[in-house]
DSSP file (Angstrom, degrees, kcal/mol; ACC not computed):
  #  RESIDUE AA STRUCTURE BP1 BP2  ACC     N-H-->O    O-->H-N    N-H-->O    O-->H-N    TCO  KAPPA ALPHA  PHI   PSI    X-CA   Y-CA   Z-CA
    1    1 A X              0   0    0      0, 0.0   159,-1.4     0, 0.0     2,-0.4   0.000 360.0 360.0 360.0 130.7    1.5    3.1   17.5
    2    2 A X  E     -a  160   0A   0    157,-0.2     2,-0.5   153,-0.1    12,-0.3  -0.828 360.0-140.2-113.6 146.6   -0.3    4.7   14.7
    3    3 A X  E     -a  161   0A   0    157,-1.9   159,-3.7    -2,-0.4    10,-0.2  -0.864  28.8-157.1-103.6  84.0    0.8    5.2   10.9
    4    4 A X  E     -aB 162  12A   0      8,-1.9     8,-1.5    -2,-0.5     2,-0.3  -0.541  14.1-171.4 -64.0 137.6   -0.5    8.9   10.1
    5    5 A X  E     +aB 163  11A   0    157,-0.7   159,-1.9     6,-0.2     6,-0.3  -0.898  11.4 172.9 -57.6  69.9   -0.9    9.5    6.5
    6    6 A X  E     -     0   0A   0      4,-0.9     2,-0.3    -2,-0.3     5,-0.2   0.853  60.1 -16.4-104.4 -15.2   -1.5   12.9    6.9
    7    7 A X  E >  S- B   0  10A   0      3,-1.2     3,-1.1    -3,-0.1    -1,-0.2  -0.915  82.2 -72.9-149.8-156.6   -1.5   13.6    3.1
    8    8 A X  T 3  S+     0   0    0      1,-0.3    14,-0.4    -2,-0.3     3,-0.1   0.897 127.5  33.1 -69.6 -21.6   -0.5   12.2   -0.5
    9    9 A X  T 3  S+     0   0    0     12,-0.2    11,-0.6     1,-0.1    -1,-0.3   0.112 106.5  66.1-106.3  28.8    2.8   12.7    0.0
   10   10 A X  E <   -BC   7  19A   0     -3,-1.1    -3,-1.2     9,-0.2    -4,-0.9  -0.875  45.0-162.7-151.9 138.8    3.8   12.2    3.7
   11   11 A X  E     -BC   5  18A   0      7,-0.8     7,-2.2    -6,-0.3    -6,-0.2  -0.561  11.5-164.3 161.9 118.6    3.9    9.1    6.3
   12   12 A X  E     +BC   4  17A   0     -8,-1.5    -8,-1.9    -2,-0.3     2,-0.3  -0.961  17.6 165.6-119.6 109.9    4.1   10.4   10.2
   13   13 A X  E >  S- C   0  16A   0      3,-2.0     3,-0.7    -2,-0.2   -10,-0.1  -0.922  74.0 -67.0-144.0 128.1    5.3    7.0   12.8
   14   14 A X  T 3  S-     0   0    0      1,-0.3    -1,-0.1    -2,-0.3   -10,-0.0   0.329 121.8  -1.7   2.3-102.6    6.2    9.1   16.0
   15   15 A X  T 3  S+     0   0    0     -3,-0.1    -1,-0.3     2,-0.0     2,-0.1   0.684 115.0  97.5 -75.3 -11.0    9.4   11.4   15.2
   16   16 A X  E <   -C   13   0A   0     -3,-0.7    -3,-2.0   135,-0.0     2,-0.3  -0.576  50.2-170.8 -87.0 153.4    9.8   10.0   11.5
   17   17 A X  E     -C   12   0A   0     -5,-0.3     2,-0.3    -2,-0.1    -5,-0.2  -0.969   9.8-172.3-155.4 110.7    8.6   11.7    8.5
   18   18 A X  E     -C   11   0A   0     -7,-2.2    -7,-0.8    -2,-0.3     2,-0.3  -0.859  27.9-121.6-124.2 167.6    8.7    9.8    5.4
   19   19 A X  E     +C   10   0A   0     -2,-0.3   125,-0.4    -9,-0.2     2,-0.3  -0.682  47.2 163.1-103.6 148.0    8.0   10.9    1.8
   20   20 A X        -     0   0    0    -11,-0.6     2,-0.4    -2,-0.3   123,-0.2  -0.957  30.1-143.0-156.8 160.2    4.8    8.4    0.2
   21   21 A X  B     -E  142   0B   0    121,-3.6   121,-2.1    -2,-0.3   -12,-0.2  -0.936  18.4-168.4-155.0 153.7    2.5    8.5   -2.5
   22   22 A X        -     0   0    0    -14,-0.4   115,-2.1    -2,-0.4   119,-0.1  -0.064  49.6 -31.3-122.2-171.5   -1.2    7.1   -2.3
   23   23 A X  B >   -j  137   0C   0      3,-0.4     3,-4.2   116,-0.2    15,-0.3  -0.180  60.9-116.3 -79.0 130.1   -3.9    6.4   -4.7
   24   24 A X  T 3  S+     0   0    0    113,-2.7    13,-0.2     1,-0.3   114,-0.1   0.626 113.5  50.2 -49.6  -9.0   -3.9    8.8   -8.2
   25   25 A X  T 3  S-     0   0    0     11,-1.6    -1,-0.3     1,-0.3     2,-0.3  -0.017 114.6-112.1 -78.6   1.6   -7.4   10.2   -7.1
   26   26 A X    <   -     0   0    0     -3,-4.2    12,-3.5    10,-0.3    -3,-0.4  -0.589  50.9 -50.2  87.2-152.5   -6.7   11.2   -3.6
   27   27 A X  E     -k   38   0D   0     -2,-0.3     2,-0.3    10,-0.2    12,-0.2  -0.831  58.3-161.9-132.0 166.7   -8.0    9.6   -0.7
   28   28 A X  E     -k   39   0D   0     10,-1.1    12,-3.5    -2,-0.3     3,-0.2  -0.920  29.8-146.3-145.4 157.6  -12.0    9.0   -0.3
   29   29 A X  S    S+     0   0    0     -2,-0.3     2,-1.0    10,-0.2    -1,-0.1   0.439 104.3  58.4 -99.9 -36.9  -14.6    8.3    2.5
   30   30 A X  S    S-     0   0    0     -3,-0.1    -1,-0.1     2,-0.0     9,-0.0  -0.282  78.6-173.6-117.3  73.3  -16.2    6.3   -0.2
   31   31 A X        -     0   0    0     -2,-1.0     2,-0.2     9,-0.2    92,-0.1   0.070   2.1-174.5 -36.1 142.4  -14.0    3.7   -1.7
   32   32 A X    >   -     0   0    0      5,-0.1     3,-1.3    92,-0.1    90,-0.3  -0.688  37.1 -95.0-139.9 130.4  -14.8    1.7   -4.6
   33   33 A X  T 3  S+     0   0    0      1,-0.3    90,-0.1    88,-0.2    44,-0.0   0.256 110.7   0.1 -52.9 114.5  -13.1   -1.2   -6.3
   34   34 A X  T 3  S+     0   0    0    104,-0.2    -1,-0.3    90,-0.2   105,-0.0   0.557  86.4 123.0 102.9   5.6  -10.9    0.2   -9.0
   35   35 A X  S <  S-     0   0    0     -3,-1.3    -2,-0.1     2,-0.1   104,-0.1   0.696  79.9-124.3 -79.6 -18.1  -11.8    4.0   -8.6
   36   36 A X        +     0   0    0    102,-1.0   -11,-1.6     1,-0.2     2,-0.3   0.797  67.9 128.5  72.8  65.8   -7.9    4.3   -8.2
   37   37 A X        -     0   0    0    101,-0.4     2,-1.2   -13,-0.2   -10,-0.2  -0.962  58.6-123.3-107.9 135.1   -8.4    6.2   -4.4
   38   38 A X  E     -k   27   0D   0    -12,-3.5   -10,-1.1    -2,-0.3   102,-0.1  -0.634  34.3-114.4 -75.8 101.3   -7.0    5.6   -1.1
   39   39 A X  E     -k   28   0D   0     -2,-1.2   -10,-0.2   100,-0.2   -12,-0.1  -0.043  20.5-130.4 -51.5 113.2   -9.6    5.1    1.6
   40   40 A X        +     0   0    0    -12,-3.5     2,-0.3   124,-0.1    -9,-0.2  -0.300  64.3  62.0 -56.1 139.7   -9.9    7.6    4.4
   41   41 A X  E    S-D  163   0A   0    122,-2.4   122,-3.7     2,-0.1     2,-0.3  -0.954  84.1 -69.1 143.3-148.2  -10.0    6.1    8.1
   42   42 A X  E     +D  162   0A   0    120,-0.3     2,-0.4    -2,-0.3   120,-0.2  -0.975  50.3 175.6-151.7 136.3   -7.8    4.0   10.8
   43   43 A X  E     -D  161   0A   0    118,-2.3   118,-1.9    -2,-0.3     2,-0.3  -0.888  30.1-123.6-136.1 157.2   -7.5    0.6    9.8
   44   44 A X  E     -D  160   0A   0     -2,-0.4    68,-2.0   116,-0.3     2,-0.2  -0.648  32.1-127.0-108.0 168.2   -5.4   -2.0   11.6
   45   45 A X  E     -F  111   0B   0    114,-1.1     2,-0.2    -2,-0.3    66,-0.2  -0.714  16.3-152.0-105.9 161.6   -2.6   -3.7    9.3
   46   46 A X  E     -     0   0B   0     64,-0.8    66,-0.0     1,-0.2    16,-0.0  -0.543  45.1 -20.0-112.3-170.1   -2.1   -7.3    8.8
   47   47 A X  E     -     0   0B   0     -2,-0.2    63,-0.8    62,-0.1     2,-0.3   0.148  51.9-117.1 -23.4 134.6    1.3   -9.4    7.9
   48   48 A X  E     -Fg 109  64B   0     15,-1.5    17,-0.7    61,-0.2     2,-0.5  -0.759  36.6-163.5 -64.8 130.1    4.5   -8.5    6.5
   49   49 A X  E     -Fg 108  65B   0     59,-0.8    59,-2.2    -2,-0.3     2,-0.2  -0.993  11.8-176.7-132.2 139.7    4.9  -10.4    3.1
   50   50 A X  E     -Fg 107  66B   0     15,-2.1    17,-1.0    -2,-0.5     2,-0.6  -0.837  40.8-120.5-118.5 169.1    7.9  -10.7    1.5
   51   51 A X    >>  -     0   0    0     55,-2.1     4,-3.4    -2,-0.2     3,-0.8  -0.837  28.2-173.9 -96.6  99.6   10.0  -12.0   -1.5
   52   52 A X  T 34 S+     0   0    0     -2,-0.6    -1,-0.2     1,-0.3     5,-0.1   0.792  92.0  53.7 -46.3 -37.5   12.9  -14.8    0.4
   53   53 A X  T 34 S+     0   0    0      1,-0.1    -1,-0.3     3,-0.0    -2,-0.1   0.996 122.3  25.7 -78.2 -47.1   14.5  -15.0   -3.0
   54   54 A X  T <4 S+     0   0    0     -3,-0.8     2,-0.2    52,-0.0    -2,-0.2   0.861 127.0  25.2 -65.4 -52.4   14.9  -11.0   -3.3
   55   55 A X  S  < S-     0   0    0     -4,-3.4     2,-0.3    51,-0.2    -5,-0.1  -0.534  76.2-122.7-115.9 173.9   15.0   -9.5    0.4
   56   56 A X        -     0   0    0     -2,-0.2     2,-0.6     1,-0.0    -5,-0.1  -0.680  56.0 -76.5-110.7-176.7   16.2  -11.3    3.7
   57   57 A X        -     0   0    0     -2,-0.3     3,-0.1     1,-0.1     7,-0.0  -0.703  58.9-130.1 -87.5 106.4   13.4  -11.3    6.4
   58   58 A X        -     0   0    0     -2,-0.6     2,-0.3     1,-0.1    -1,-0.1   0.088  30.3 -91.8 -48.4 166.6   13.6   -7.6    7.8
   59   59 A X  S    S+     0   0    0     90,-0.1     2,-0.2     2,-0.0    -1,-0.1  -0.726  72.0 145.0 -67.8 144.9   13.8   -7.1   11.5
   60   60 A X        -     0   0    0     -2,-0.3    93,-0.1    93,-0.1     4,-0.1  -0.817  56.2-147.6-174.5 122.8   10.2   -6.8   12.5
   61   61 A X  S    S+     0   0    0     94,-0.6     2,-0.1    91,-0.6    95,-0.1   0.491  83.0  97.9 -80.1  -1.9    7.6   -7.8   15.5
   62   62 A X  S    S-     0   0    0     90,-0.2     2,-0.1    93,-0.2   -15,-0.1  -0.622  93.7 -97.2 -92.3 162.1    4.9   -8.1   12.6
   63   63 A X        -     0   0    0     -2,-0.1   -15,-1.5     1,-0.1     2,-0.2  -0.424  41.8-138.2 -71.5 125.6    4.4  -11.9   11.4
   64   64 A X  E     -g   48   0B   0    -17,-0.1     2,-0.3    -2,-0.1   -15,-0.2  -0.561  20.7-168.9 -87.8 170.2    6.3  -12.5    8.6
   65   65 A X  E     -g   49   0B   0    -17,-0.7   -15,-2.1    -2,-0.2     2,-0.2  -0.978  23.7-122.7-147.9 132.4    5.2  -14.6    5.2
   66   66 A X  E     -g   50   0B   0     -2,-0.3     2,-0.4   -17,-0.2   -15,-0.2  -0.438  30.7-121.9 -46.4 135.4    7.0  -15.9    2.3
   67   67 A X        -     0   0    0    -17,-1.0     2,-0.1    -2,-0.2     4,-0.1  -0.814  32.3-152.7-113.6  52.0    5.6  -14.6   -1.0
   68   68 A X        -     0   0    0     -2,-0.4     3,-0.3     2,-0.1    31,-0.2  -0.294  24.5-128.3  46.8  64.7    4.6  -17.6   -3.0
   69   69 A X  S    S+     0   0    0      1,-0.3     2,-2.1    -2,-0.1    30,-0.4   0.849 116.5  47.2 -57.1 -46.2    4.4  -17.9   -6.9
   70   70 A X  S    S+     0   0    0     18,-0.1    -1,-0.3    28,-0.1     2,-0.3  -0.219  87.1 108.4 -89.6  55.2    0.6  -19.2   -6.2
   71   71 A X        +     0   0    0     -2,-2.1    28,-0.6    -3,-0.3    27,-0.3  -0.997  41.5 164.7-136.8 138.4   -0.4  -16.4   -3.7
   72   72 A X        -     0   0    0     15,-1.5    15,-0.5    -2,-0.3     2,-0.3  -0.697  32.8-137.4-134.9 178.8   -2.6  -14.3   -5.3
   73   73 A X  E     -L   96   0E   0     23,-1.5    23,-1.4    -2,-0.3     2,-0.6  -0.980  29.9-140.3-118.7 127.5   -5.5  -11.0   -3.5
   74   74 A X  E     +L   95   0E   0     11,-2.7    11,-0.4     8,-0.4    21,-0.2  -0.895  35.6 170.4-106.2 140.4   -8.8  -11.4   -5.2
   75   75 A X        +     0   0    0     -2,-0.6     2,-0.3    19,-0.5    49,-0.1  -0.769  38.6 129.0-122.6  75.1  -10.5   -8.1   -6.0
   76   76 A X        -     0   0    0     -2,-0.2     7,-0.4    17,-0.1     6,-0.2  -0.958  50.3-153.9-119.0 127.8  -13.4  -10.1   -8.5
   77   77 A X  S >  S+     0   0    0     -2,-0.3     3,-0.6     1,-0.2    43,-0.1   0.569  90.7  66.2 -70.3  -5.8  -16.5   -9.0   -7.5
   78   78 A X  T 3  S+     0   0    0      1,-0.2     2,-1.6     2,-0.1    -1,-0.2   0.976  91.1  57.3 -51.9 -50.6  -17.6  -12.2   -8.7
   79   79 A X  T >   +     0   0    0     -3,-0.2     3,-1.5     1,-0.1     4,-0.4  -0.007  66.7 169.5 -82.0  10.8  -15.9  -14.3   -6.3
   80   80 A X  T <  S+     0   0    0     -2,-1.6    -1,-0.1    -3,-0.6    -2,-0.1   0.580  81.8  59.7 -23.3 -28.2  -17.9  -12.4   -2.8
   81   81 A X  T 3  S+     0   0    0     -3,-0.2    -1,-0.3     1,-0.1    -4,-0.1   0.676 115.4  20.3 -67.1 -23.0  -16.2  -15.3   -1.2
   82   82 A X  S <  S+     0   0    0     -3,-1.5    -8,-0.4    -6,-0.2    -2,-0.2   0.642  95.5 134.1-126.8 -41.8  -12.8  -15.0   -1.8
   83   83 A X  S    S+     0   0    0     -7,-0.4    -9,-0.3    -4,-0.4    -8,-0.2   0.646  81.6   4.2  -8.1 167.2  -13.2  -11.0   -2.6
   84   84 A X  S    S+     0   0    0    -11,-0.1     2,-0.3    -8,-0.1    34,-0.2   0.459 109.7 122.3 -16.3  93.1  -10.5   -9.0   -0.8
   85   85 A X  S    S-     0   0    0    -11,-0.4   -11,-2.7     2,-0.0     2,-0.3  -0.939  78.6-102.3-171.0 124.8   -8.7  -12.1    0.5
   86   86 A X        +     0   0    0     -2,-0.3     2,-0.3   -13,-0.2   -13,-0.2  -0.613  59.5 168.7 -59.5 113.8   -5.3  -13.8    0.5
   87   87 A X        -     0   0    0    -15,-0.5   -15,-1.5    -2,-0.3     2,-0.2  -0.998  38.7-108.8-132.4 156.1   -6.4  -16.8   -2.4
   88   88 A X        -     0   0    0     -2,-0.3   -17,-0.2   -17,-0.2   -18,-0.1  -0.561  56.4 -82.7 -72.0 145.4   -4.0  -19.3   -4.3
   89   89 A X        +     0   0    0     -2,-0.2     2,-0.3   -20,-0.1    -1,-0.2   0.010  57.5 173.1 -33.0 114.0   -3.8  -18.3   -7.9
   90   90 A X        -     0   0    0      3,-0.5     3,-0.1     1,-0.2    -1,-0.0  -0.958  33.8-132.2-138.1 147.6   -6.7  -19.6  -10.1
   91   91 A X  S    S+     0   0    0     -2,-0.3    -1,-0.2     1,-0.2    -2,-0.0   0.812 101.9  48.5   1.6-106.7   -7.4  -18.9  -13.6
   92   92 A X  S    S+     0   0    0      1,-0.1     2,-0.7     2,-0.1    -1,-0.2   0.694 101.3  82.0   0.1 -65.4  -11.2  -18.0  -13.6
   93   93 A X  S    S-     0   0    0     -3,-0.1    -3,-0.5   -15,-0.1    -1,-0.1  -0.683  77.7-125.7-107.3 114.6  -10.7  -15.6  -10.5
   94   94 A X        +     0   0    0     -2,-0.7   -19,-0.5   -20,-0.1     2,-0.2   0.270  44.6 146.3 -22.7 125.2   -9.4  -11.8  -10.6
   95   95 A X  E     -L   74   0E   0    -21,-0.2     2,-0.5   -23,-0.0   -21,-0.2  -0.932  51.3-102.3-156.8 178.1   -6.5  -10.9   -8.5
   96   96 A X  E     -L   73   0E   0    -23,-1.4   -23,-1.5    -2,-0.2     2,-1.0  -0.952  42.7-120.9-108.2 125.4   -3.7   -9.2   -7.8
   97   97 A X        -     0   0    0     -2,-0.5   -25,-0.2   -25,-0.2     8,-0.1  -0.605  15.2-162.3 -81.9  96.9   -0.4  -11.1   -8.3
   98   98 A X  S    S+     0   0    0     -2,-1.0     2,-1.1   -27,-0.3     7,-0.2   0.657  78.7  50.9 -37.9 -40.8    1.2  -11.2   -5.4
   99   99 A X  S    S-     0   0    0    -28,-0.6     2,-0.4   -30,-0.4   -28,-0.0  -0.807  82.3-172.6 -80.9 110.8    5.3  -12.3   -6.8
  100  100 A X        -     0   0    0     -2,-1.1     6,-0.1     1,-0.1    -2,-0.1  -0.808  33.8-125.0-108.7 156.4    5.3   -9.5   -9.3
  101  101 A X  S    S+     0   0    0     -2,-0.4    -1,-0.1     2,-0.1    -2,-0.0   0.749  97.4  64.2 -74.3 -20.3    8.1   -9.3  -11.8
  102  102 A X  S    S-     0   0    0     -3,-0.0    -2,-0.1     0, 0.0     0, 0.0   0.530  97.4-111.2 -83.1-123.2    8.8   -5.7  -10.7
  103  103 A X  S    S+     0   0    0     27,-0.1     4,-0.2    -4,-0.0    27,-0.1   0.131  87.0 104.3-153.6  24.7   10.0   -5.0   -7.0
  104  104 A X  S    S+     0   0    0      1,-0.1    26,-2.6     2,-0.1     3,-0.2   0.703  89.2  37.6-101.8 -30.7    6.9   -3.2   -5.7
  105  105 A X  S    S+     0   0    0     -7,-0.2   -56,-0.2    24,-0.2    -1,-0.1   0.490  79.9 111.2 -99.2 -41.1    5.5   -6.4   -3.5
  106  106 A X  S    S+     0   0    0    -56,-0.2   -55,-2.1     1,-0.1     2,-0.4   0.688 104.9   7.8 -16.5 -46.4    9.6   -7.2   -2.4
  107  107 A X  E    S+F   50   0B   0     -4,-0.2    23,-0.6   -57,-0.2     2,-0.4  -0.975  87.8 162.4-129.4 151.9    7.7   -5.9    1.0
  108  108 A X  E     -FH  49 129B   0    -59,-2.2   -59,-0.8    -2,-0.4     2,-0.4  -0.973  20.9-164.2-148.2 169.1    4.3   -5.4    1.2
  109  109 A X  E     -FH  48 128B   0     19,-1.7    19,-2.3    -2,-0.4     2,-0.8  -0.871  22.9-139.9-112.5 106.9    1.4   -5.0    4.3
  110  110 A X  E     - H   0 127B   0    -63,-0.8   -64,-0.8    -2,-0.4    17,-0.2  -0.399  16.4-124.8 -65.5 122.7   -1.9   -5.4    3.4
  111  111 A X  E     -F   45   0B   0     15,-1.2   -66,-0.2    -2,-0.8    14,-0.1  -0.379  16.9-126.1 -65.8 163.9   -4.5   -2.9    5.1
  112  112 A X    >   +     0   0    0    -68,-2.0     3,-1.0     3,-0.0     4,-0.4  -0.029  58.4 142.1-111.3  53.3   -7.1   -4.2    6.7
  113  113 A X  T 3  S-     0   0    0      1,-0.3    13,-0.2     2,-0.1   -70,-0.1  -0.568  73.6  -2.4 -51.8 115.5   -9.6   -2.3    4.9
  114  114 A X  T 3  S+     0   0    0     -2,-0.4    -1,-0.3    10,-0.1     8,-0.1   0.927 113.6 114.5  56.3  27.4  -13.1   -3.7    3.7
  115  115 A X    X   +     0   0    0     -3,-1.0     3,-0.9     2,-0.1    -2,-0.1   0.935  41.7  59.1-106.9 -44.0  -11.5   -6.8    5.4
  116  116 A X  T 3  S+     0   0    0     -4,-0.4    -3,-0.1     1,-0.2    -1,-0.1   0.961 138.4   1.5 -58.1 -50.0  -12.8   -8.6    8.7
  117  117 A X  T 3  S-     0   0    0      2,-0.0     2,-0.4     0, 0.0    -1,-0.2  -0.316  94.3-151.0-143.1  60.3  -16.3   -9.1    6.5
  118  118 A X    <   -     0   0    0     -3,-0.9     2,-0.1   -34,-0.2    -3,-0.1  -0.157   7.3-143.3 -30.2  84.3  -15.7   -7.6    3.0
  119  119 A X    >   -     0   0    0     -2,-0.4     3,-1.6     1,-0.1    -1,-0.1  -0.514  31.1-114.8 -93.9 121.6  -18.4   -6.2    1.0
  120  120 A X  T 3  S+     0   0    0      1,-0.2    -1,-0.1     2,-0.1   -43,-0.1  -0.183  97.4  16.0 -73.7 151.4  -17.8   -7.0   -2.6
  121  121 A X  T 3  S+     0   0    0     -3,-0.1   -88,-0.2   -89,-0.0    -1,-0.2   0.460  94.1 104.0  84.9  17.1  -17.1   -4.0   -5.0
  122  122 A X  S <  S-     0   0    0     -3,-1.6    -2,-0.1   -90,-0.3    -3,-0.1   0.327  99.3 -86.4 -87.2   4.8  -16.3   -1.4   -1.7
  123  123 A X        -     0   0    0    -91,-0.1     2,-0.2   -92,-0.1    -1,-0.1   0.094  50.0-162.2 103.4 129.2  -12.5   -1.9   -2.8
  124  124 A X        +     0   0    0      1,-0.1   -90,-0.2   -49,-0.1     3,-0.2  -0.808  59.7  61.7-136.2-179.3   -9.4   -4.5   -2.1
  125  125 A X        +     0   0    0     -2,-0.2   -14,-0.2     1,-0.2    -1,-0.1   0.405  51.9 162.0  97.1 -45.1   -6.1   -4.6   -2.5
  126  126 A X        +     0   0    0    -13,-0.2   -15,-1.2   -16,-0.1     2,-0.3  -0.405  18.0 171.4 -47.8 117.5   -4.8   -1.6    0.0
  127  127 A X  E     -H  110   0B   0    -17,-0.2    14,-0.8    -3,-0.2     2,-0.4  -0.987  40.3-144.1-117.0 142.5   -1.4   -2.4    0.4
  128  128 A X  E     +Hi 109 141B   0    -19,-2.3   -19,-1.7    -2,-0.3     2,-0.2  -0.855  54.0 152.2-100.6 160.5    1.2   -0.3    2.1
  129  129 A X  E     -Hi 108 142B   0     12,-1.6    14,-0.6    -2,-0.4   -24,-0.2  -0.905  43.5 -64.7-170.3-175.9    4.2   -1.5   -0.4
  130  130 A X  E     + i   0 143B   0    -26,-2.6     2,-0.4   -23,-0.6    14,-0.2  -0.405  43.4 179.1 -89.1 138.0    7.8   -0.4   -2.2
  131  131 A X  E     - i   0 144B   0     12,-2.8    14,-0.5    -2,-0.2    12,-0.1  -0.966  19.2-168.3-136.6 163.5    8.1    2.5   -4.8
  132  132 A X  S    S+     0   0    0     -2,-0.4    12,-0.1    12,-0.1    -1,-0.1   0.494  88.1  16.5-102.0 -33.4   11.1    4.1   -6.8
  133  133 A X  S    S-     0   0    0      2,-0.1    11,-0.1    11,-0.0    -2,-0.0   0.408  94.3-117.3-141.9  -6.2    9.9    7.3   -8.2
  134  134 A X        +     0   0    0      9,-0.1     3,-0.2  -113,-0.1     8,-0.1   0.618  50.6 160.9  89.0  -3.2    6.6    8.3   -6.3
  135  135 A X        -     0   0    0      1,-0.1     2,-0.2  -114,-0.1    -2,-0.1   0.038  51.6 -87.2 -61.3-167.2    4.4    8.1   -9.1
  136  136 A X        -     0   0    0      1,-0.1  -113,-0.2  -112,-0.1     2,-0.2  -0.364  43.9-136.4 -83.3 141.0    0.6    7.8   -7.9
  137  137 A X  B     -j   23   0C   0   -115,-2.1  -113,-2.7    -2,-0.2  -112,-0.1  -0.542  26.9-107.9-105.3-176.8   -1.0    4.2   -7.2
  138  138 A X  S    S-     0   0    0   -115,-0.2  -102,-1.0    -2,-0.2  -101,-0.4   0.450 100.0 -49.8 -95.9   2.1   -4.5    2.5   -8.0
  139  139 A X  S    S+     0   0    0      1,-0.3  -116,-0.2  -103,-0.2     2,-0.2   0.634 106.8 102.8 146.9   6.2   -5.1    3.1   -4.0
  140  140 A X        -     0   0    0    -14,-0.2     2,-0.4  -118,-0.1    -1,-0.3  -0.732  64.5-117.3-111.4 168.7   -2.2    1.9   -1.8
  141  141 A X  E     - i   0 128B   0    -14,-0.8   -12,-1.6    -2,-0.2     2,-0.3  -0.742  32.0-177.7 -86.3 137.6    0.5    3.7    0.0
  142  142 A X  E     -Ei  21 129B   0   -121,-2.1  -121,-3.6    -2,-0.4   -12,-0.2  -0.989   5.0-171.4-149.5 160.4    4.1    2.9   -1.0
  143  143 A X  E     - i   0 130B   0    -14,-0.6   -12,-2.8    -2,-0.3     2,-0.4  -0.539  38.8 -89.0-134.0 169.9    7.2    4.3    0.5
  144  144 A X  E  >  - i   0 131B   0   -125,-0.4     4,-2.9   -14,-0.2     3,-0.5  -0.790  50.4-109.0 -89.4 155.5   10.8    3.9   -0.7
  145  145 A X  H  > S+     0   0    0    -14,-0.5     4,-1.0    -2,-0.4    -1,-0.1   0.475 108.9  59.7 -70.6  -9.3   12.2    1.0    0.8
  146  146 A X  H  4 S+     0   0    0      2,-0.2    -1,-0.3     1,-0.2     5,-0.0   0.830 112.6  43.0 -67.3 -36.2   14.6    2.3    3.3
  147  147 A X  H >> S+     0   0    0     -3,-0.5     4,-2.6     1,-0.2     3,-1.0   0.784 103.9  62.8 -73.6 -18.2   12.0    3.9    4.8
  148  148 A X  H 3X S+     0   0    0     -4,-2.9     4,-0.9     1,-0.2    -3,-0.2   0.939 113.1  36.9 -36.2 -52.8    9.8    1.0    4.5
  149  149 A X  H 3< S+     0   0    0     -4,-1.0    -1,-0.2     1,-0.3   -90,-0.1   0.007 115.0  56.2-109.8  30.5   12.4   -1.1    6.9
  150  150 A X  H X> S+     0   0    0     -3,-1.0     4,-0.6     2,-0.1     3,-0.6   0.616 114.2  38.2-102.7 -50.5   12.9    2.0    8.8
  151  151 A X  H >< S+     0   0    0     -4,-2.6     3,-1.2     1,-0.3    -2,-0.3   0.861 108.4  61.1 -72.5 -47.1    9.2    1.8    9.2
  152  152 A X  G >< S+     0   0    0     -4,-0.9     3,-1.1     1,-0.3   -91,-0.6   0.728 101.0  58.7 -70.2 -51.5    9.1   -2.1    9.6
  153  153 A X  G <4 S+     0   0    0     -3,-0.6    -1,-0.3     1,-0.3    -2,-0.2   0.630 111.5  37.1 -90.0   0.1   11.4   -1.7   13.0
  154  154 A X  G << S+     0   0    0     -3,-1.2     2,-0.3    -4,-0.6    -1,-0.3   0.244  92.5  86.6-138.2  47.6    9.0    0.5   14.9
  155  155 A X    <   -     0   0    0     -3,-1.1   -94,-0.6  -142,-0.1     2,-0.5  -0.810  64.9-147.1-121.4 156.4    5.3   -0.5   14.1
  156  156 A X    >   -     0   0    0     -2,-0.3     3,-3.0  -155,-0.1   -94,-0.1  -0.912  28.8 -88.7-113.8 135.7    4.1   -3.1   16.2
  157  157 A X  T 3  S+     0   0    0     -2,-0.5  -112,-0.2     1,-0.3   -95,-0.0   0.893 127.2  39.7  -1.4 -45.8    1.4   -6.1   15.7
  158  158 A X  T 3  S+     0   0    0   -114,-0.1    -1,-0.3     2,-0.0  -112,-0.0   0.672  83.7 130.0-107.7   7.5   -1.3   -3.8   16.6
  159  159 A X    <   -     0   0    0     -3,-3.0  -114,-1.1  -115,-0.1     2,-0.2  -0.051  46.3-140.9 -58.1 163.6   -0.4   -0.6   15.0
  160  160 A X  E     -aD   2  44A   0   -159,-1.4  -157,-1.9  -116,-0.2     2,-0.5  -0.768   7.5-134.6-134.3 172.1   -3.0    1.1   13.0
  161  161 A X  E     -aD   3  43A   0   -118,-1.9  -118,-2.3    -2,-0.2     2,-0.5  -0.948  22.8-171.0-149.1 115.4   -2.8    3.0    9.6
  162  162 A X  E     -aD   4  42A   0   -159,-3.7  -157,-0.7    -2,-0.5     2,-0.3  -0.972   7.1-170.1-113.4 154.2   -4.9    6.3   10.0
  163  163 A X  E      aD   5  41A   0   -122,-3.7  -122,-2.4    -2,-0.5  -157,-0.1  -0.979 360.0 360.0-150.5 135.2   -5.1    7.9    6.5
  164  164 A X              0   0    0   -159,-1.9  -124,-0.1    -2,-0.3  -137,-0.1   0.436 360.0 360.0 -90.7 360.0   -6.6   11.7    6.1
């Protein structure tokens, strides 16, 4: 099962057609941390993370995970270790904060982009995640959330995320 992207506004999963919006630059062959673009390819997806105080645990085959206050993504290109990487919150190193105070994280997927062996400053962060209003994103995909858990009940473990 594949997740088409086929442009900044539309999400193809077989017969469904959902409305999306990607990164405020478009999409790129050549990523770079912070350029605010979505990276072109086919990418596998990882975990469902949620917020258990917000949402209830969707129906899903992907693994689900409790959302954390100390679960953090580091995008510091200091850090090369930790660099686009689930790490617990510290001070010192740059991340994206996973519990966010808004509702944009409520679900999230991370892509698995620049991931198996990350090379700092190619980009982190890709997350397919919740929007309201469509505006543009620093580089992830988000959906509205009905289609999210529309989306949620027919991707599989291995599905892949192809984005044009």
């Amino acid at each position: 099962m594949t997740i088409f992207i086929k442009n900044k506004y539309t999400v193809l999963i077989d017969e469904f057609k959902f409305k999306c919006c990607i990164g405020k630059k478009g999409s790129t062959r050549t990523k770079i941390e912070g350029d605010k673009k979505t990276p072109k390819g086919t990418f596998e997806i990882e975990n469902l993370y949620f917020r258990k105080d917000r949402k209830v645990k969707p129906l899903t085959s992907l693994k689900c995970i409790e959302i954390k206050k100390n679960m953090g993504w580091c995008n510091d290109i200091r850090f090369p270790n930790k660099y686009n990487k689930l790490i617990r919150v510290e001070k010192k190193v740059k991340h994206e904060k996973l519990r966010r105070k808004d509702y944009k994280y409520d679900f999230m997927i991370p892509i698995k982009y620049n991931f198996k062996k990350p090379v700092t400053g190619l980009g982190s962060c890709i997350f397919i995640h919740l929007t309201q209003d469509y505006k543009p994103t620093a580089g992830c995909i988000a959906l509205k959330e009905k289609d999210f858990l529309i989306m949620l009940k027919i991707i599989k473990k291995n599905s892949k995320v192809k984005i044009y």
